[in-house]
C-alpha positions as CSV (number, residue, x, y, z in Angstrom):
1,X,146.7,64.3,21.6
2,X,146.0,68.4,22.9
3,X,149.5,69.0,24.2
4,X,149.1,69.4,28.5
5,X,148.6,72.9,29.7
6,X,151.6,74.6,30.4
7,X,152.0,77.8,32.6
8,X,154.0,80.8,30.6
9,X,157.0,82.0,32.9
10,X,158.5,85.3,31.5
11,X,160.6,88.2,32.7
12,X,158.3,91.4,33.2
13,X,158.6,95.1,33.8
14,X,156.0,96.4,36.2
15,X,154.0,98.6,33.9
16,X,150.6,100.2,34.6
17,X,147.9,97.4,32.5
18,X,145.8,100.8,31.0
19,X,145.0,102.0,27.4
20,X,142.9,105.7,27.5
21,X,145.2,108.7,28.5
22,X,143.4,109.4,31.4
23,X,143.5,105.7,32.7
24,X,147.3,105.4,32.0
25,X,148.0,108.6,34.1
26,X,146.3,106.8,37.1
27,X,147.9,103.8,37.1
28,X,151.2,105.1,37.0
29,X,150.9,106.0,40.7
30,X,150.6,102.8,41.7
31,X,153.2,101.4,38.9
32,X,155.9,99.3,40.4
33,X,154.9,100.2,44.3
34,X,152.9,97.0,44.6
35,X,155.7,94.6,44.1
36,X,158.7,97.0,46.2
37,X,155.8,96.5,48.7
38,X,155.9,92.7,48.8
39,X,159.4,93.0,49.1
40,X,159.6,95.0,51.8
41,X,156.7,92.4,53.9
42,X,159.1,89.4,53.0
43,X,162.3,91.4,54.1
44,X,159.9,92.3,57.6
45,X,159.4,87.8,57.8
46,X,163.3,87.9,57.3
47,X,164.4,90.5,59.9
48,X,161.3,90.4,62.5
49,X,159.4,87.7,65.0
50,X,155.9,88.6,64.1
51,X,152.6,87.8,66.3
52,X,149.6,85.6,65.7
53,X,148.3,88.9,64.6
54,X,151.5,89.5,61.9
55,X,152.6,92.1,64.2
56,X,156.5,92.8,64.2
57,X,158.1,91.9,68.0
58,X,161.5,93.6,67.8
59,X,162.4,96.8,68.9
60,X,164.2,98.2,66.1
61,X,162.7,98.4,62.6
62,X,164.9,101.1,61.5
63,X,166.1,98.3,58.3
64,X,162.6,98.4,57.4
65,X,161.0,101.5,57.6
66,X,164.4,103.0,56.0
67,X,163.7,100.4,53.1
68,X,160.1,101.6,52.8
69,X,161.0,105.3,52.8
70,X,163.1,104.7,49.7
71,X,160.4,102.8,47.9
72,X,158.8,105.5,48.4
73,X,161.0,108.3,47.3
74,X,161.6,106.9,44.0
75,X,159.8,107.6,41.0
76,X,156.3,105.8,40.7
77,X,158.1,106.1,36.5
78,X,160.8,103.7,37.6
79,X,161.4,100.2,36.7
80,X,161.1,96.9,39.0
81,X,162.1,93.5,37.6
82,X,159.9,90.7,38.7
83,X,159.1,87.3,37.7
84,X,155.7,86.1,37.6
85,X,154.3,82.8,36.8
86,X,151.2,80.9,36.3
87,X,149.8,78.2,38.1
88,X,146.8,75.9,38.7
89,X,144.5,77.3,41.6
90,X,144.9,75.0,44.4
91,X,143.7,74.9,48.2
92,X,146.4,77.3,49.7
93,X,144.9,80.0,47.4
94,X,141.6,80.2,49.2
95,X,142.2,83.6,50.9
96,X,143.9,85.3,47.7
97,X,141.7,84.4,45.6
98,X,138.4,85.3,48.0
99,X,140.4,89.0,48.5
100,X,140.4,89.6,44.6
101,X,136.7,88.8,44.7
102,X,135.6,90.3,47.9
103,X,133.4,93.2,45.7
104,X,132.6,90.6,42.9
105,X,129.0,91.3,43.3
106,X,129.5,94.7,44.8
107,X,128.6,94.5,48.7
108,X,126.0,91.5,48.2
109,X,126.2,89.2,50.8
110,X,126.2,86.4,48.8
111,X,128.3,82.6,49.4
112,X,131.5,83.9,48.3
113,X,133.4,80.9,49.8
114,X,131.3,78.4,48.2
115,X,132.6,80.3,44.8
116,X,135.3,80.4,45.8
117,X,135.8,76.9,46.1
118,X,134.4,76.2,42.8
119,X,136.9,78.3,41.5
120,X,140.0,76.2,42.9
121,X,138.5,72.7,42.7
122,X,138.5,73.4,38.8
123,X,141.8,73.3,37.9
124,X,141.0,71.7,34.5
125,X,140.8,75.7,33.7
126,X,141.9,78.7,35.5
127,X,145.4,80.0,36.4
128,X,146.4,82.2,39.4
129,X,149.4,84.9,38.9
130,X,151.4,85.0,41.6
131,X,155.6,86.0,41.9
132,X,157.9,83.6,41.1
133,X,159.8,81.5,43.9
134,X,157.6,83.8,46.4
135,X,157.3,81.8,49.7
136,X,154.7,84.3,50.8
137,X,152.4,82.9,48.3
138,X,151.1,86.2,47.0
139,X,148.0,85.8,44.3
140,X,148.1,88.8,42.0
141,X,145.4,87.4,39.8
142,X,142.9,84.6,39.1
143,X,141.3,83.9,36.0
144,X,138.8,80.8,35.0
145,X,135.8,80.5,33.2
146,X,132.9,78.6,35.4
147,X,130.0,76.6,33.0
148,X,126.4,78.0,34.6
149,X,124.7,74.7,33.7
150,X,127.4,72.2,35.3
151,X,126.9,74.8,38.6
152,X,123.3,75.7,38.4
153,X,122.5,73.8,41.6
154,X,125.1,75.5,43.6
155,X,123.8,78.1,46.1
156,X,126.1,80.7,45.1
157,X,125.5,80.5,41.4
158,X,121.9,80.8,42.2
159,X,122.9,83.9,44.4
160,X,124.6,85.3,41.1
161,X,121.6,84.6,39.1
162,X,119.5,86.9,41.1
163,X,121.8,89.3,41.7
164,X,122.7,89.8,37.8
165,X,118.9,89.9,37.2
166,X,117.6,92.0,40.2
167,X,120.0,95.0,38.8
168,X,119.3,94.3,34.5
169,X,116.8,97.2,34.6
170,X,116.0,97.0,30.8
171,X,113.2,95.2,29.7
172,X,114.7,94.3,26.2
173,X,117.2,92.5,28.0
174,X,115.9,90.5,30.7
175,X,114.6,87.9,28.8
176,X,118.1,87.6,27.4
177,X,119.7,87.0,30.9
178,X,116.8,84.8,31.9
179,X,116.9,82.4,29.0
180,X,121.3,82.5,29.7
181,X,120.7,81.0,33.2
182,X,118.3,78.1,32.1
183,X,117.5,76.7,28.5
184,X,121.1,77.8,27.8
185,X,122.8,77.9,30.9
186,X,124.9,74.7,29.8
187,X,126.4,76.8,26.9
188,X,127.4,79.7,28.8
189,X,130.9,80.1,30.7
190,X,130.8,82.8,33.5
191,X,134.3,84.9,32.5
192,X,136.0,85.3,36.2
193,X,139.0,87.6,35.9
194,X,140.1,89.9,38.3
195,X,143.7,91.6,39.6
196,X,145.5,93.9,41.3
197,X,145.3,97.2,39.4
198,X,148.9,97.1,38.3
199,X,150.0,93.7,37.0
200,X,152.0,94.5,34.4
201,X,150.3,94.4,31.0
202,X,152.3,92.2,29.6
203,X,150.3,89.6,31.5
204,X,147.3,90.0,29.8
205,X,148.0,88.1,26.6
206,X,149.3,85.0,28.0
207,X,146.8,84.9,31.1
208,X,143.7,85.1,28.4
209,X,145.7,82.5,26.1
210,X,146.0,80.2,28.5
211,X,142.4,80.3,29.7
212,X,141.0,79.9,26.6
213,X,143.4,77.4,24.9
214,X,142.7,75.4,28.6
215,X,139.0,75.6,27.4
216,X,139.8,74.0,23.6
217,X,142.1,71.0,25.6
218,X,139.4,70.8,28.0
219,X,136.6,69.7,25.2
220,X,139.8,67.2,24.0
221,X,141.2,65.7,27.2
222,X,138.3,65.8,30.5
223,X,137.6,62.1,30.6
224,X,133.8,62.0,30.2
225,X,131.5,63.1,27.5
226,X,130.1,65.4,30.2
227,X,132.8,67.1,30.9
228,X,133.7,67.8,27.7
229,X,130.6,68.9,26.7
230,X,130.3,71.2,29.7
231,X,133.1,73.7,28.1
232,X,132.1,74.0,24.6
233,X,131.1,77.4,25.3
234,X,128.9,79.7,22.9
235,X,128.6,82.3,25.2
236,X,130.9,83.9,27.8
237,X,129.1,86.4,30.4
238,X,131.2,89.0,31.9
239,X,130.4,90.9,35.1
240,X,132.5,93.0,35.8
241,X,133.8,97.2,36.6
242,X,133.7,100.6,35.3
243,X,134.4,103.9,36.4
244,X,131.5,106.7,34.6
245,X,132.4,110.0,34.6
246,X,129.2,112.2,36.5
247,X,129.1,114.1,33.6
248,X,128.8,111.3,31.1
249,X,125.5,111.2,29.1
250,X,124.1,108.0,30.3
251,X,125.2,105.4,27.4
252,X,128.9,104.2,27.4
253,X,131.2,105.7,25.4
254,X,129.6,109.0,24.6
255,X,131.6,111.7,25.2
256,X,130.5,114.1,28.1
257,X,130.8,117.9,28.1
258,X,134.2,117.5,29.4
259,X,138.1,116.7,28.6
260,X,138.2,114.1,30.5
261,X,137.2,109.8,29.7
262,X,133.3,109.5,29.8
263,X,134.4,105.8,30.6
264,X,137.5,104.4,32.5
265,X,137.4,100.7,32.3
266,X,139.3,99.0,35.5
267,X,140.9,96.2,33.6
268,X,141.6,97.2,30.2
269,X,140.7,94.0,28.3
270,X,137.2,94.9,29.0
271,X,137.1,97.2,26.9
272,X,138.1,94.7,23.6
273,X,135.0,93.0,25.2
274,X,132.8,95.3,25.2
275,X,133.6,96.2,21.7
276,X,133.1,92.3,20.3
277,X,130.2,91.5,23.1
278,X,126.5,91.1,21.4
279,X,124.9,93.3,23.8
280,X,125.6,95.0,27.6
281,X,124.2,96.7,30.0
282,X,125.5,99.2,33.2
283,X,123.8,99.8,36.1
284,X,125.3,101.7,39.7
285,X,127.2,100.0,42.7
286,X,126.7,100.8,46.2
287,X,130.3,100.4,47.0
288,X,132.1,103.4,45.3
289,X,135.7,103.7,46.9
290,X,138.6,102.1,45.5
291,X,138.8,98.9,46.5
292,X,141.9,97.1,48.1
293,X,142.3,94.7,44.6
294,X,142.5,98.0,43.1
295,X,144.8,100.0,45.0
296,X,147.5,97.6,46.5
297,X,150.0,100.9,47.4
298,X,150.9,103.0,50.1
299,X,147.9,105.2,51.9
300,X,149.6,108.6,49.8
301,X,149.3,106.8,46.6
302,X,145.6,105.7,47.5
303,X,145.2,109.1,48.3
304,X,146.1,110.6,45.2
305,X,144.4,107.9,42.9
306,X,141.2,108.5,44.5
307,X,141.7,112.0,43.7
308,X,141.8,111.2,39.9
309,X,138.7,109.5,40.1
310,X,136.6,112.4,41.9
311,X,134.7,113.2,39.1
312,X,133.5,109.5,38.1
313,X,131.1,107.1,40.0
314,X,131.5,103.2,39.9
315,X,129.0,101.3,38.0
316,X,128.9,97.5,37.3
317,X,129.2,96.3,33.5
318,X,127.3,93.1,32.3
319,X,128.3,91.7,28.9
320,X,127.6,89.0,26.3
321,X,130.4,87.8,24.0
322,X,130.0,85.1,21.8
323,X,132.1,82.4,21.9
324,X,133.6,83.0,18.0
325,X,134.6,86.7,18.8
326,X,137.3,85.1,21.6
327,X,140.0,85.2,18.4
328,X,139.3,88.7,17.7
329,X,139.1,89.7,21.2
330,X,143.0,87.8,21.5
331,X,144.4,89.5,18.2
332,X,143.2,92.4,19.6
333,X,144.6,92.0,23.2
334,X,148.2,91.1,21.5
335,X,147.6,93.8,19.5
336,X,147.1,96.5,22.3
337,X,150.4,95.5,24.6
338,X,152.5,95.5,21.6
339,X,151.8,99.0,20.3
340,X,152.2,100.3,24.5
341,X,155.4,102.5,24.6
């Protein structure tokens, strides 16, 4: 019998979740201010009677603001101990997870909520990272991996569909896509991953392992033949974020006429993916300011990340991976956080 799915709970050192120089650099603004910020809102529930509207009633919020001003003088370098641990999405984690996927399909108005939902009434596989003993409930990430077939029917996977199709503008690939949503749709997963900028990377192996060894226990243990069949994947699609620079040449990964990365991947694992995936495509978003899932720091620290991204343009990232590069993508993913400094 597959062993039951257990959620990893480990001891981690805020640390920006980047590989390329350039990227790294950016990140470490926002390194460790994210969590000293949910400190400082739960010490604000502890000290203050706050509205409907989360609004603080007392008078004096000298404690707090003198709390923030330190958080803020201290070196975005330093070190913050937190605990996180994995859990299975459930109700209560409608509105975290709906923030980290408000730009999924850049500003489409699509049936997020409906996703959404999908998302948490799966709990076979997926995991949510959130801080450990937090009574604010705080998601931090949301991983899971969605079978297109089981949800063709769906409105909001039939949203998707046309949205991933309407911006595919090469020919050579359309077909591709096309045949992914129907003859083969029941072999595909949809990858849904996404997170606050700066979970620390240490994360990223045991988030991916437990998605994907929830996928092996899920063909072993689901109590119908259906179900089991319905996540023996051969093909995981990705859509998901990159920042070009203006300068770049056009394909990713060629170098532009300039010092800096021609591509800054937003979640580092997707570069391992694009490397192993059996073919991509990029095409521009409408929405090109840092988004809030991004950027979970103070407004000067927004300020100053946006700065680094001047010269680079958002641009969405389709991929194919084939089911039997997952191990190579993992070894590689272990790999990565334990050569980081």
């Amino acid at each position: 019998m597959a062993p039951t799915a257990k959620r990893p709970r480990r001891k981690l050192v805020a640390r920006p979740v980047t590989f390329s120089p350039f990227a790294r650099s950016a990140a470490h603004i926002a390194s460790a201010y994210m969590i000293k910020r949910q400190m400082i809102e739960n010490k604000l529930h502890e000290f203050c009677q706050l509205t409907p509207n989360g609004e603080c009633k007392c008078n004096d919020k000298r404690n707090i603001d003198e709390t923030e001003s330190d958080s803020d003088g201290e070196s975005s370098e330093g070190v913050v101990q937190a605990d996180f641990a994995f859990f299975d999405p459930k109700p209560d984690d409608f509105h975290g997870v709906k923030t980290l996927l408000q730009t999924f399909l850049d500003n489409k108005e699509w049936n997020l909520s409906g996703f959404v939902d999908l998302i948490l009434e799966q709990t076979t596989v997926g995991t949510v990272a959130k801080l450990e003993d937090d009574d604010d409930d705080g998601l931090f990430s949301v991983v899971t991996a969605l079978n297109l077939g089981r949800y063709k029917d769906h409105k909001c996977m039939k949203e998707l569909e046309d949205y991933v199709l309407s911006v595919c503008h090469e020919s050579n690939l359309v077909d591709q896509l096309r045949v992914l949503f129907s003859k083969k749709a029941r072999d595909v997963g949809l990858l849904v991953s996404q997170r606050v900028v700066n979970l620390p990377a240490q994360l990223l192996p045991p988030l991916y392992d437990a998605l994907f060894d929830e996928v092996s226990w899920a063909v072993e243990d689901e109590p119908t033949e259906q179900l089991r069949n319905s996540f023996r994947f051969k093909t995981y699609l990705i859509v998901t974020k990159i920042y070009m620079h203006k300068k770049a040449n056009g394909k990713l990964g060629e170098k532009a006429d300039s010092e800096e990365e021609p591509v800054i991947y937003v979640k580092a694992e997707d570069e391992l993916f694009h490397e192993v995936s059996s073919w991509s495509f990029s095409f521009p978003l409408k929405i090109q300011h840092v988004t809030t899932s991004e950027a979970s720091f103070s407004f000067h620290l927004f300020n100053q990340f946006t700065f680094f991204l001047k010269n680079y343009v958002s641009m969405g990232l389709v991929m194919a991976v084939e089911a039997d590069k997952i191990p190579t993508f993992r070894k590689q993913l272990r790999s990565l956080i334990d050569d980081e400094p």
